[in-house]
Backbone of each chain as ProteinMPNN parsed JSONL, in Angstrom:
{"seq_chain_A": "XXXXXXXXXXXXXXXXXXXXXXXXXXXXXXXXXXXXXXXXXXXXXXXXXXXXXXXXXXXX", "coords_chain_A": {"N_chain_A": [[-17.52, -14.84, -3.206], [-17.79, -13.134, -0.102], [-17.307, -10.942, 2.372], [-18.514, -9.73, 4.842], [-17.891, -7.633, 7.177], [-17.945, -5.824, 10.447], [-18.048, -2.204, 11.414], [-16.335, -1.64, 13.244], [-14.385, -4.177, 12.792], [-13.822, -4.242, 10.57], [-11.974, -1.326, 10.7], [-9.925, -2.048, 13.073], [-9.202, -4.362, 11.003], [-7.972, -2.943, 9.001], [-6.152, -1.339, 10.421], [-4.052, -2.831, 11.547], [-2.956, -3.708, 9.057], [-2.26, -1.497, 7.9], [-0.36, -0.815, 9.752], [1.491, -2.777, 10.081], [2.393, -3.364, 7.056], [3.959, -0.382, 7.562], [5.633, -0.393, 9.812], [7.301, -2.494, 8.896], [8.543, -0.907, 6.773], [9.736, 1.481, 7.292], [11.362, 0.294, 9.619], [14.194, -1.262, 10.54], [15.071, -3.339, 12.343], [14.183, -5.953, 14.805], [12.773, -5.061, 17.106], [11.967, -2.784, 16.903], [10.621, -2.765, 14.929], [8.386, -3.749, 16.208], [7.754, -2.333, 18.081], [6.897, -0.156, 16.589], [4.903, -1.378, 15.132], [2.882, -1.975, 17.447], [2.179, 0.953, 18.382], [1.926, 2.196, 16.64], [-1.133, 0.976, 16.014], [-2.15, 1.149, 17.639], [-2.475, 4.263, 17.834], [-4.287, 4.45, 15.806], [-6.685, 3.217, 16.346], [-6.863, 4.35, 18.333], [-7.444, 7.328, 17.656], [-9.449, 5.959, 15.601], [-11.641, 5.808, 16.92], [-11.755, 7.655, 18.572], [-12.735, 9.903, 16.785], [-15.228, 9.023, 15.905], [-16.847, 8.871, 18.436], [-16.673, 12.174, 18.463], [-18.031, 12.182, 16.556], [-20.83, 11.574, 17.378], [-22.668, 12.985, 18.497], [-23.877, 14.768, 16.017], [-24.754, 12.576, 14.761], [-27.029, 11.926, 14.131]], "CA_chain_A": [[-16.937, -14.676, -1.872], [-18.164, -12.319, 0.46], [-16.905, -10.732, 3.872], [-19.227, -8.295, 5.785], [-16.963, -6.845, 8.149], [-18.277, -4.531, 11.176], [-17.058, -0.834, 11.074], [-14.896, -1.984, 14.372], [-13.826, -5.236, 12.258], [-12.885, -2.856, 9.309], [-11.065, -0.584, 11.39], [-8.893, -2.989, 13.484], [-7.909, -5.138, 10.039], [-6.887, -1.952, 8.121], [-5.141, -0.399, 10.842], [-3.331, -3.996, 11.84], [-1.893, -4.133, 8.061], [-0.819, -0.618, 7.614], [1.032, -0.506, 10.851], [2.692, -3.925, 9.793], [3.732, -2.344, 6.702], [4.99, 0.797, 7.847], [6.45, -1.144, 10.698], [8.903, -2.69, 7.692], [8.914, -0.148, 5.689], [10.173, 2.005, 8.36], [12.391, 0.052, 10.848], [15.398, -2.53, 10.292], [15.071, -3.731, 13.498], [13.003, -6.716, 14.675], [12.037, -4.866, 18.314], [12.192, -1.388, 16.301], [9.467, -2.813, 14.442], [7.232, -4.907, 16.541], [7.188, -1.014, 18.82], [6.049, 0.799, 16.028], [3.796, -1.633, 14.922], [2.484, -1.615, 18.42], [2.447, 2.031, 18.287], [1.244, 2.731, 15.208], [-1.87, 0.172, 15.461], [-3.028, 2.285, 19.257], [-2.447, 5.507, 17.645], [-5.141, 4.007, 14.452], [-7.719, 2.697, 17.194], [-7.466, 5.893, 19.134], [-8.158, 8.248, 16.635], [-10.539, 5.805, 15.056], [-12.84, 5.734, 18.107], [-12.015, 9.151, 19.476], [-13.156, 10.797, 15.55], [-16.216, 8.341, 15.892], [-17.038, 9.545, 19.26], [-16.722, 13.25, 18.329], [-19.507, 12.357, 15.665], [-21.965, 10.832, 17.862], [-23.604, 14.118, 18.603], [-24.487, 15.038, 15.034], [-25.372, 11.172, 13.879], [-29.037, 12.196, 13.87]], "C_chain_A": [[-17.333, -13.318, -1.287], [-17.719, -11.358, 2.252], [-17.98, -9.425, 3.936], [-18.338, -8.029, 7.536], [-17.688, -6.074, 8.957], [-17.223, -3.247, 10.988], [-16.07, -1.192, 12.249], [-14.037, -3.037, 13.764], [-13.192, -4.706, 11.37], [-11.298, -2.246, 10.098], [-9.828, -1.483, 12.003], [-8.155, -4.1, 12.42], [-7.382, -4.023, 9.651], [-5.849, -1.33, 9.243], [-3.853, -1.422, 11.582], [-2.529, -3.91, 10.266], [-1.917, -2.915, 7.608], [-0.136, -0.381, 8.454], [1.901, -1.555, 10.487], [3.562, -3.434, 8.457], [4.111, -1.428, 6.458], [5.975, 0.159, 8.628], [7.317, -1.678, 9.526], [9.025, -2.112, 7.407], [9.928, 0.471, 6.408], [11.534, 2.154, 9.389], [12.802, -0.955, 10.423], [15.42, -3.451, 11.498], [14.619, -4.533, 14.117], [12.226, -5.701, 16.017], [11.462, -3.436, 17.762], [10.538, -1.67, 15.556], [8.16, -3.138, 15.287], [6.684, -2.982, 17.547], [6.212, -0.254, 17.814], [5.003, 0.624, 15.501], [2.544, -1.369, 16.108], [1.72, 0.12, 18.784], [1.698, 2.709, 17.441], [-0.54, 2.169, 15.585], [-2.994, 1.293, 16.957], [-3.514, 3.237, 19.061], [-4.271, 5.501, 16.629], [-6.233, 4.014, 15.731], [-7.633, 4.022, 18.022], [-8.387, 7.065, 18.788], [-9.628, 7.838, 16.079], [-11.802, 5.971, 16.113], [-13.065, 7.035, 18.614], [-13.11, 9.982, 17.583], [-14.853, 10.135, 15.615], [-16.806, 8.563, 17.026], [-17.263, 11.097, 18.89], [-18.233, 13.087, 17.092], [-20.545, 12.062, 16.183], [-22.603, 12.291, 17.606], [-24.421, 14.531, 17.163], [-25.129, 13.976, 13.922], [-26.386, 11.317, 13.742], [-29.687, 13.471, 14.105]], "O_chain_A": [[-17.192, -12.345, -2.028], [-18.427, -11.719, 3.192], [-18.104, -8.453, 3.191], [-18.51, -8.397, 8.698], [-18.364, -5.328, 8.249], [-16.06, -3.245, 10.587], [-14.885, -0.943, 12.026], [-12.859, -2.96, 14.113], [-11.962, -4.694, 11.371], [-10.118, -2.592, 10.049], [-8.794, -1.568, 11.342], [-7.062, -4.628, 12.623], [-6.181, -3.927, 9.907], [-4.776, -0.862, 8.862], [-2.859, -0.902, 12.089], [-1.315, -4.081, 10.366], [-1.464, -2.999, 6.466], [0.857, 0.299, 8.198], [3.107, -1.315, 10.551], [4.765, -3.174, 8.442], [4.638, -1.21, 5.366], [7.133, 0.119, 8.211], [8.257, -0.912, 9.315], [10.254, -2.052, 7.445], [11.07, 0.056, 6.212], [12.267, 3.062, 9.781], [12.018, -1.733, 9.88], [16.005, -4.514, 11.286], [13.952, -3.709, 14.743], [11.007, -5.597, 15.888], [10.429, -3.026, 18.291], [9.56, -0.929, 15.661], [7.038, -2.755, 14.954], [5.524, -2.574, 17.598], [5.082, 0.157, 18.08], [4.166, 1.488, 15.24], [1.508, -0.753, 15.855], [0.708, 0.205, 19.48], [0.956, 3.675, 17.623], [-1.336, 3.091, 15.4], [-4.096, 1.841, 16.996], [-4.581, 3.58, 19.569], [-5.164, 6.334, 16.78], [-6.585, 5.158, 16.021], [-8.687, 4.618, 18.241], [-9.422, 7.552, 19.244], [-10.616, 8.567, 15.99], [-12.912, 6.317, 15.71], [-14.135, 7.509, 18.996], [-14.206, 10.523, 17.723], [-15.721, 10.956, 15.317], [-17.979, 8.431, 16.675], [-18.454, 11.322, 19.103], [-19.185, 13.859, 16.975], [-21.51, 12.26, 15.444], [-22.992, 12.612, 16.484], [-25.647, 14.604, 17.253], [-25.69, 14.176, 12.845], [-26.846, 10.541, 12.905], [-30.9, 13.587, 13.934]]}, "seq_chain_B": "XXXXXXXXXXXXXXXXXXXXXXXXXXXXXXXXXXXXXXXXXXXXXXXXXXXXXXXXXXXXXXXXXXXXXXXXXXXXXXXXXXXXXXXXXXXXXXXXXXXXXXXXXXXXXXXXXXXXXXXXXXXXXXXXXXXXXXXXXX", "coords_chain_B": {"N_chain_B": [[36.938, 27.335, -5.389], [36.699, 26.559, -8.548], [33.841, 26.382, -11.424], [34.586, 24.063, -12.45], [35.716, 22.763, -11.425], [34.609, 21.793, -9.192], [31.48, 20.475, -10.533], [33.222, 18.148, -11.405], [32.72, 17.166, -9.057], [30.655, 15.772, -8.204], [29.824, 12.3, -7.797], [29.87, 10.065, -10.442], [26.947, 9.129, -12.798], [25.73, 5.85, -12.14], [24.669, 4.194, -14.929], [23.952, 1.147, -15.129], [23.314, 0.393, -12.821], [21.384, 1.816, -11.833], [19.08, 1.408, -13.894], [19.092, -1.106, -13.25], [18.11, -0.32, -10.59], [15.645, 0.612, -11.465], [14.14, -1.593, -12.695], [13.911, -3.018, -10.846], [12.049, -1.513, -9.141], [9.577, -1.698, -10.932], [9.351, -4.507, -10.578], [8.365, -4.789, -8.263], [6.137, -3.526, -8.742], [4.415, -4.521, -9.806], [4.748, -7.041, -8.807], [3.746, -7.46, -5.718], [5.802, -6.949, -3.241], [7.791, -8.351, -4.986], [9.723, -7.008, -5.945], [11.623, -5.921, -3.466], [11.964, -8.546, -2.815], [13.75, -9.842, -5.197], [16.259, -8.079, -4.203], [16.662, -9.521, -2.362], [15.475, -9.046, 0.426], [14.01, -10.835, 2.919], [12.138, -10.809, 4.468], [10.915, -7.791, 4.042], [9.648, -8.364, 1.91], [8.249, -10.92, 1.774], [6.017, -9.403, 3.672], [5.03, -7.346, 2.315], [3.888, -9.001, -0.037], [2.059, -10.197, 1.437], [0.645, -7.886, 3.474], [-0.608, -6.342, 1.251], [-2.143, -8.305, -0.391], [-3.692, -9.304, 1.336], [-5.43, -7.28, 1.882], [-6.487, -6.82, -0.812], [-7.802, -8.852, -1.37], [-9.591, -8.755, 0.841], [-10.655, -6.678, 0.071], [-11.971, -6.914, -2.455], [-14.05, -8.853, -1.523], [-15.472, -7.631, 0.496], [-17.052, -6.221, -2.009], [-15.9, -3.949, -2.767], [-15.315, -0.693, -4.843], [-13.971, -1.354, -7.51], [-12.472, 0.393, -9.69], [-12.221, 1.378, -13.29], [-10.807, 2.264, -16.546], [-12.62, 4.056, -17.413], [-13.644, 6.05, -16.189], [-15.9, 8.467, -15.176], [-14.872, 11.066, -13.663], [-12.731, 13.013, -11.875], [-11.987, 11.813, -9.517], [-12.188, 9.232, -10.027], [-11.418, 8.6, -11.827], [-8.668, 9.017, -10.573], [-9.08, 7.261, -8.36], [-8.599, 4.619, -9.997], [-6.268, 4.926, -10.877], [-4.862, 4.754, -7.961], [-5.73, 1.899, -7.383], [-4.989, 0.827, -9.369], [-2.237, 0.522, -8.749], [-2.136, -2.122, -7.343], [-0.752, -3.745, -9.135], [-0.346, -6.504, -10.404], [-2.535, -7.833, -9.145], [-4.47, -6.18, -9.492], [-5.87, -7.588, -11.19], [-6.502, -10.189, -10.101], [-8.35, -8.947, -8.44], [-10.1, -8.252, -10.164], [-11.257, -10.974, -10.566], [-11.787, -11.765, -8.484], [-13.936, -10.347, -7.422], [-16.461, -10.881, -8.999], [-19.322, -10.292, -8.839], [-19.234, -7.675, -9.275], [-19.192, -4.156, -8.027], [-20.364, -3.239, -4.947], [-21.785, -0.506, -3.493], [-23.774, 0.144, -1.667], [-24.027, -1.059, 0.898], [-22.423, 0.007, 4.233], [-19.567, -1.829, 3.926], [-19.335, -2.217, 1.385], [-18.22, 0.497, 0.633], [-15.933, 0.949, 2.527], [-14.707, -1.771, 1.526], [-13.756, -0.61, -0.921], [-12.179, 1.853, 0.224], [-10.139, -0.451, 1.12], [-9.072, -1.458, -1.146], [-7.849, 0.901, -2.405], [-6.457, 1.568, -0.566], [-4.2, -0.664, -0.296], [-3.418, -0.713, -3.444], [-1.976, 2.238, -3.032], [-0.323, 1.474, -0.968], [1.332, -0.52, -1.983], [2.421, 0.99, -4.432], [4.11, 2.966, -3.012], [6.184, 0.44, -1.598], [7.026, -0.685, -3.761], [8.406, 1.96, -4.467], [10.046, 2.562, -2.683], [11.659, 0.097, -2.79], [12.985, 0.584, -4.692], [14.491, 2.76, -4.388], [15.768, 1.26, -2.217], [17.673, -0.303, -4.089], [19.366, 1.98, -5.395], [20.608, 2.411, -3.438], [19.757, 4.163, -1.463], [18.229, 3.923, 0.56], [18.1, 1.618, 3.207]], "CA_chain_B": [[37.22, 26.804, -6.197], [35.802, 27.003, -10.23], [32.99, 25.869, -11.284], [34.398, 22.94, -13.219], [35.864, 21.431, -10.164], [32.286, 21.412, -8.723], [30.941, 19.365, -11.551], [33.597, 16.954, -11.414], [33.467, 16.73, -7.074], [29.749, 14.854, -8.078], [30.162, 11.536, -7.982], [29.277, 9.795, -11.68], [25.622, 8.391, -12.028], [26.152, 4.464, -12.328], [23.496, 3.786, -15.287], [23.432, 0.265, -14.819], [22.821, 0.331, -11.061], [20.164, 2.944, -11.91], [18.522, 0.542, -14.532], [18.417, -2.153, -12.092], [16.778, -0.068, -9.733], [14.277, 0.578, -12.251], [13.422, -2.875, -12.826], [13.224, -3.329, -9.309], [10.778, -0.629, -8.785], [8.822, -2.216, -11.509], [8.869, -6.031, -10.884], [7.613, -4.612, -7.223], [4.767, -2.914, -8.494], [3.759, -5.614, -10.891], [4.325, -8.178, -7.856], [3.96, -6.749, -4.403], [6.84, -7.633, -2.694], [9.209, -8.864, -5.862], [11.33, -5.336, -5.896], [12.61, -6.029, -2.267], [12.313, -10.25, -3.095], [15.242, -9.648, -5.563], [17.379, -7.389, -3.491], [16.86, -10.53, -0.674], [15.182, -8.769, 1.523], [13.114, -11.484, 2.598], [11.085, -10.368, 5.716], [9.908, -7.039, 3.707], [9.095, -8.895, 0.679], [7.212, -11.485, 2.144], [5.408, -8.644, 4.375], [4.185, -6.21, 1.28], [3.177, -9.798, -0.245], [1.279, -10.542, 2.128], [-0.211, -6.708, 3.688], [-1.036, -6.052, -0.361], [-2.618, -9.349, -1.014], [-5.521, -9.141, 2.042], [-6.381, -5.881, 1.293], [-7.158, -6.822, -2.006], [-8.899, -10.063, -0.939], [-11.059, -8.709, 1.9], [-11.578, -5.308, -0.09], [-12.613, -7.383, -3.328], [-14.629, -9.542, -0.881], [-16.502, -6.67, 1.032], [-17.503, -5.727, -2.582], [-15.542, -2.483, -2.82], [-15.581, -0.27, -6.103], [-12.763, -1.643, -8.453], [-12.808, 1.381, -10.811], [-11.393, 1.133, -13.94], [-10.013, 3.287, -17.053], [-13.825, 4.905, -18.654], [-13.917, 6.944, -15.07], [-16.456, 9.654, -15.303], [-14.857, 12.104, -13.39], [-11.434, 13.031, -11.512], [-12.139, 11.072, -8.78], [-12.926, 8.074, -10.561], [-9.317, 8.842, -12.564], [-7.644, 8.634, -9.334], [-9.065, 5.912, -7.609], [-8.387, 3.98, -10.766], [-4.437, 5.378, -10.727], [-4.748, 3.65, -6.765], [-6.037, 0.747, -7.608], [-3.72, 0.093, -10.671], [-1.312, 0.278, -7.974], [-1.376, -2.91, -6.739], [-0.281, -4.206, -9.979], [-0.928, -7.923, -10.404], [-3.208, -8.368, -8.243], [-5.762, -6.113, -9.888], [-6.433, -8.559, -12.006], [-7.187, -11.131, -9.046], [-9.177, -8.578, -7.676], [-11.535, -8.539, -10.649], [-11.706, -12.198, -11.018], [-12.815, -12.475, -7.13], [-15.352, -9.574, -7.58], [-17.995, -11.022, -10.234], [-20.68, -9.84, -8.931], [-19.701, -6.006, -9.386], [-18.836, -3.024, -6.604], [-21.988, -2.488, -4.002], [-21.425, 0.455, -2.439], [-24.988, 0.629, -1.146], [-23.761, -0.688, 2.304], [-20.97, 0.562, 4.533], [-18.815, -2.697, 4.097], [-18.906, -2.071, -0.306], [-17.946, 1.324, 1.058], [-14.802, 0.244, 3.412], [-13.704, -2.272, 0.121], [-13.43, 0.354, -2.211], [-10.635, 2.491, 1.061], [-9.462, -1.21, 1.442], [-8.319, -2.0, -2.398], [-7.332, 1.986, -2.677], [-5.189, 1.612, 0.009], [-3.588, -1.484, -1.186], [-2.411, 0.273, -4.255], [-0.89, 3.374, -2.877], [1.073, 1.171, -0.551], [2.255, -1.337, -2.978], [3.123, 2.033, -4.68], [5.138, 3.334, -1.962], [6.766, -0.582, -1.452], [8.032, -0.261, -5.524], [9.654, 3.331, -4.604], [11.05, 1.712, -1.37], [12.532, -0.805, -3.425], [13.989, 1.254, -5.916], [15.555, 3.618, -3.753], [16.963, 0.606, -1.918], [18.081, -0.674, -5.102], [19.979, 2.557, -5.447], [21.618, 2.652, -2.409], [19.644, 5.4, -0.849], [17.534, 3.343, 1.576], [18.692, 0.19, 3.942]], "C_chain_B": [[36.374, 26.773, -7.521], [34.561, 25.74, -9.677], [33.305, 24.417, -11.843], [34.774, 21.902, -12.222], [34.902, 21.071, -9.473], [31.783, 20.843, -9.16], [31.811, 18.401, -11.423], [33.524, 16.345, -10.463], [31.864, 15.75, -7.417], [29.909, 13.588, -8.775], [29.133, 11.064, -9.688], [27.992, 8.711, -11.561], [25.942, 6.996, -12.918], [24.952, 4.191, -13.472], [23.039, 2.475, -15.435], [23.015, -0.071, -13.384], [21.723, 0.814, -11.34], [18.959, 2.03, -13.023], [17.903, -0.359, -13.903], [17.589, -1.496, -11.065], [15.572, 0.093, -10.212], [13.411, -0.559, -12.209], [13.307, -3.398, -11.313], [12.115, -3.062, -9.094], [9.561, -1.334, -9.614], [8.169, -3.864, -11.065], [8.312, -5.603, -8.787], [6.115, -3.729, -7.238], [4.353, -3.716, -9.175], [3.229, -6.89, -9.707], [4.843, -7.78, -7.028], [5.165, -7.455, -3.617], [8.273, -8.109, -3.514], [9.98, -7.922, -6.072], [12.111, -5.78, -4.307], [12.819, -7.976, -2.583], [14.215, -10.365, -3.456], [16.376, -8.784, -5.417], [17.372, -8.644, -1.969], [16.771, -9.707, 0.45], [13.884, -9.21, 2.272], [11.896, -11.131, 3.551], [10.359, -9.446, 4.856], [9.072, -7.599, 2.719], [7.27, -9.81, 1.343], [5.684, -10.353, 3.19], [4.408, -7.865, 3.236], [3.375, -7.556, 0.776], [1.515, -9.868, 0.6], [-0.493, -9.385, 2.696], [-1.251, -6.599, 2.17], [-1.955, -7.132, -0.775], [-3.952, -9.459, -0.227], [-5.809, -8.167, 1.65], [-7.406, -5.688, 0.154], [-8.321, -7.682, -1.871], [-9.942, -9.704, -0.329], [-11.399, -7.058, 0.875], [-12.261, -5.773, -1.528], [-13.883, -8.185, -2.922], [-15.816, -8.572, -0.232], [-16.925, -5.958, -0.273], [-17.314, -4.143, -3.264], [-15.611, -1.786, -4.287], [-14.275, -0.358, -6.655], [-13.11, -0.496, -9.926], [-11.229, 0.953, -12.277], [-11.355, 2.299, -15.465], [-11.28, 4.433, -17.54], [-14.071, 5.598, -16.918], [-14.832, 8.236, -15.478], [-15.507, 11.208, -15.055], [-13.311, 12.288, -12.519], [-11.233, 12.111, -10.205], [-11.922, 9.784, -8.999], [-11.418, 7.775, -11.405], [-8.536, 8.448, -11.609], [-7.951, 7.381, -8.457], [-8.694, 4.515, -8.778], [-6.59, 3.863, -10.953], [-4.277, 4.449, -9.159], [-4.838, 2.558, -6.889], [-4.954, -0.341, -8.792], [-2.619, -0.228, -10.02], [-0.804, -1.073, -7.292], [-0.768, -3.927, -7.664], [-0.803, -5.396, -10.031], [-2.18, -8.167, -10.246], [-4.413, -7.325, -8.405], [-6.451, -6.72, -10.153], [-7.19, -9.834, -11.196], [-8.012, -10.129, -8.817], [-10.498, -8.162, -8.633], [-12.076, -10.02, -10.81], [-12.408, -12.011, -9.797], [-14.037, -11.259, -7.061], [-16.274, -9.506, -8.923], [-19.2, -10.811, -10.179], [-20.658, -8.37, -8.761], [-19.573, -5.408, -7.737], [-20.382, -3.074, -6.045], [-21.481, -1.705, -2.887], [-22.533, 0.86, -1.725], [-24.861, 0.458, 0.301], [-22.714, -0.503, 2.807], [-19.896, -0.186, 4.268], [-18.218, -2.325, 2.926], [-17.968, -0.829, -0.029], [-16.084, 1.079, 0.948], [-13.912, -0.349, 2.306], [-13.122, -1.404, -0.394], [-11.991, 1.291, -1.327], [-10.392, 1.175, 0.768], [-8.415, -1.473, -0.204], [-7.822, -0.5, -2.828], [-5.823, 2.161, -2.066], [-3.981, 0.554, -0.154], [-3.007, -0.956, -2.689], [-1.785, 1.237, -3.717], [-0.065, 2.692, -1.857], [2.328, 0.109, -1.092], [2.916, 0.346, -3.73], [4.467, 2.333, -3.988], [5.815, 1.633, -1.688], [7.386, -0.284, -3.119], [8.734, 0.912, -5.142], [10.196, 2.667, -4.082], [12.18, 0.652, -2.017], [13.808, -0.005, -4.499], [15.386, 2.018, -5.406], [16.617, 2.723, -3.179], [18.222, 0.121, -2.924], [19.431, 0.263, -5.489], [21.536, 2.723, -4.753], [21.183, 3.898, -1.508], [19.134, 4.777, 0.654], [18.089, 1.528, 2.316], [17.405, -0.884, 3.947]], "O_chain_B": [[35.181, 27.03, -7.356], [34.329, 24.96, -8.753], [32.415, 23.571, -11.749], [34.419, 20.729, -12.106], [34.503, 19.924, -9.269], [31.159, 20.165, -8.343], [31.173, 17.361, -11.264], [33.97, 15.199, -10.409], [31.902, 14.751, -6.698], [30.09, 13.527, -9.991], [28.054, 11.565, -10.005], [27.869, 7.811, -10.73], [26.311, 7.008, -14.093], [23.946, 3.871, -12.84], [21.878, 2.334, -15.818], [22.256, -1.012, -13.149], [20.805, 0.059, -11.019], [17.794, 2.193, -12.659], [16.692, -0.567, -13.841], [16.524, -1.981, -10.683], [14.542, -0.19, -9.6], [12.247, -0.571, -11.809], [12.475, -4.213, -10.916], [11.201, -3.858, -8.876], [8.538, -1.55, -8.964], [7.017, -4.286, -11.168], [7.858, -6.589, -8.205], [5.336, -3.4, -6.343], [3.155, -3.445, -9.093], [2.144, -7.459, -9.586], [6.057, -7.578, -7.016], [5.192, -8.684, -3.543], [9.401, -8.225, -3.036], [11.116, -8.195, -6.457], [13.336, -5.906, -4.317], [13.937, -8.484, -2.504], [15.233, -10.65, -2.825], [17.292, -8.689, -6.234], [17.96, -8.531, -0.894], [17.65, -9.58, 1.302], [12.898, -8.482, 2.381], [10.733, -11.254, 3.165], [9.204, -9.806, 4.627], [7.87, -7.34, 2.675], [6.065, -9.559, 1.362], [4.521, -10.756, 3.233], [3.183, -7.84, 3.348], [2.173, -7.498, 1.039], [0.343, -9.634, 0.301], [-1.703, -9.584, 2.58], [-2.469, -6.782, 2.165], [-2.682, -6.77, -1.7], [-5.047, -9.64, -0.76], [-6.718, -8.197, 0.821], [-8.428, -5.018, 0.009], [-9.489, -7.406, -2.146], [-11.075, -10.07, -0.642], [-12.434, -6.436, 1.112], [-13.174, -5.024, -1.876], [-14.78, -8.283, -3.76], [-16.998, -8.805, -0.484], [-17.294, -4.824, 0.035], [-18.08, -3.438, -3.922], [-16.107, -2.591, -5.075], [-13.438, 0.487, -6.337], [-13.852, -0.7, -10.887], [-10.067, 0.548, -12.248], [-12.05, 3.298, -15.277], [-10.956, 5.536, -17.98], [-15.246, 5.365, -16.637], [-14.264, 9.049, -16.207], [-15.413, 12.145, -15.848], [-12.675, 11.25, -12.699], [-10.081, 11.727, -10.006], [-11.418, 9.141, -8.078], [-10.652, 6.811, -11.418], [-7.72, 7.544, -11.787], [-7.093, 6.653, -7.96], [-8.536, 3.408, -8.263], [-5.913, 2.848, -11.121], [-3.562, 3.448, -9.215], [-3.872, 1.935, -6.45], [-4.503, -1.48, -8.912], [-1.916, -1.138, -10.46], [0.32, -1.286, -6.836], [-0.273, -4.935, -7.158], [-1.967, -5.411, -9.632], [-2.895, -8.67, -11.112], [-5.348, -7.445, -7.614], [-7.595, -6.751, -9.7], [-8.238, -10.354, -11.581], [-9.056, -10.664, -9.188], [-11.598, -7.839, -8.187], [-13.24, -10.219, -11.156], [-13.636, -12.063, -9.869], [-15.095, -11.576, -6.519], [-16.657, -8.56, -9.61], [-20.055, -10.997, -11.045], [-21.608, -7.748, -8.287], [-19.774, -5.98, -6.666], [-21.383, -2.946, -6.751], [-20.974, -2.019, -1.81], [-22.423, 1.916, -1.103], [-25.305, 1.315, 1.066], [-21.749, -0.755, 2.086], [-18.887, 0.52, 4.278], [-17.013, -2.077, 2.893], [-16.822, -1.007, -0.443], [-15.299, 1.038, 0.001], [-12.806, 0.104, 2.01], [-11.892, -1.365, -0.359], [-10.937, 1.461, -1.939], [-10.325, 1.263, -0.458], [-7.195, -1.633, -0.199], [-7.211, -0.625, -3.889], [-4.736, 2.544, -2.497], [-2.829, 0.985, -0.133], [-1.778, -0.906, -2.717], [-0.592, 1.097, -3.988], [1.035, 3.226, -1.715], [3.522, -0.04, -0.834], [4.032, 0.682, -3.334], [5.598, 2.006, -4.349], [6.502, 2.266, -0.886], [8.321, 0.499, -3.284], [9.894, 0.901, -5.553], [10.991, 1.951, -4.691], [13.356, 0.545, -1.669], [14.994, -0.125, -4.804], [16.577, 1.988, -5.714], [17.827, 2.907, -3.31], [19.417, 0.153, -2.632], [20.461, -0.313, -5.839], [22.701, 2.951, -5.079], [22.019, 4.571, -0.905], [19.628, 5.15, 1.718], [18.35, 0.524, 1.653], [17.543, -2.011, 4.423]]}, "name": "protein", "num_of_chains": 2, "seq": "XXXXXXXXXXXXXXXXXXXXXXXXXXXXXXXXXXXXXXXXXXXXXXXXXXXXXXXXXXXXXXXXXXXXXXXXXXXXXXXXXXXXXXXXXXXXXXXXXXXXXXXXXXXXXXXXXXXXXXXXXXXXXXXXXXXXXXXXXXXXXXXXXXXXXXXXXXXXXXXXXXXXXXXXXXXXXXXXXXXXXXXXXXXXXXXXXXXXXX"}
């Protein structure tokens, strides 16, 4: 079995299942959660793109 | 007030409560999710199940580096301490990787964070449990 994942396909599963569970870990709440998953998963994709952006310049 | 009334004002530590949380903590690092299962907490349970179980799948699947105990070097120690982490489900994660770690392209790469991080949060899900177990955590 094999998955080849893109680095954007990567990025968006891992940062989809640790915001889900922090989001439980976290919050008792069902809306408490679904925010921070929300929250959490923006913060992941921000960073990941903005840190990946800041590298372009020195990729070559 | 003395000191002996100070020692007695802390409440006494329950050692069968404290036992059971043990075996909580344990039967949740053995099986992701079974420390909160048997406190019926069925949403998280099923959730660590679940988070813990792709990780392993797609990071055994993208070929990641399943390190194991003859580690060269401290690195190799610790990603092996992560990985042990997800308890059980190491063991699935060498059956579904028979053809060996390839870290030659970025994906083998990616596996090797994906099944790292899958242990240290089954990790952290076994404390979580325990503590609930205690009574420290809701």
């Amino acid at each position: 079995m094999k998955f080849h994942l893109s680095h954007l396909q990567a990025m968006l599963l891992f940062g989809l299942l640790i915001s889900i569970a922090f989001g439980f870990l976290s919050r008792r709440r069902a809306l408490d959660r679904v925010k921070y998953i929300a929250w959490s998963l923006l913060l992941f994709l921000l960073f990941g793109i903005g840190i990946g952006w800041a590298m372009y310049p020195f990729s070559r | 007030m003395t000191d002996e009334a100070q020692i007695a004002a802390v409440p006494p530590v329950d050692s069968k409560r404290e036992a059971r949380a043990i075996a909580f903590g344990i039967a949740g690092w053995l099986v992701p999710g079974l420390g909160h299962a048997l406190q019926r907490m069925w949403g998280r349970a099923i959730t660590f199940f679940g988070v813990v179980g792709v990780l392993v799948f797609v990071g055994a699947g993208m070929r990641g580096n399943l390190f194991n105990s003859q580690g060269g070097d401290a690195f190799a120690t610790l990603g092996y301490v992560a990985d042990l982490g997800t308890g059980g489900f190491y063991l699935l994660a060498k059956y579904i990787e028979v053809g060996g770690p390839d870290v030659s392209h970025a994906y083998g790469d990616y596996g090797t964070r994906f099944l790292a991080a899958a242990g240290v949060l089954n990790l952290l899900a076994a404390l979580h449990a325990y503590e609930a177990a205690r009574g420290r955590k809701g």
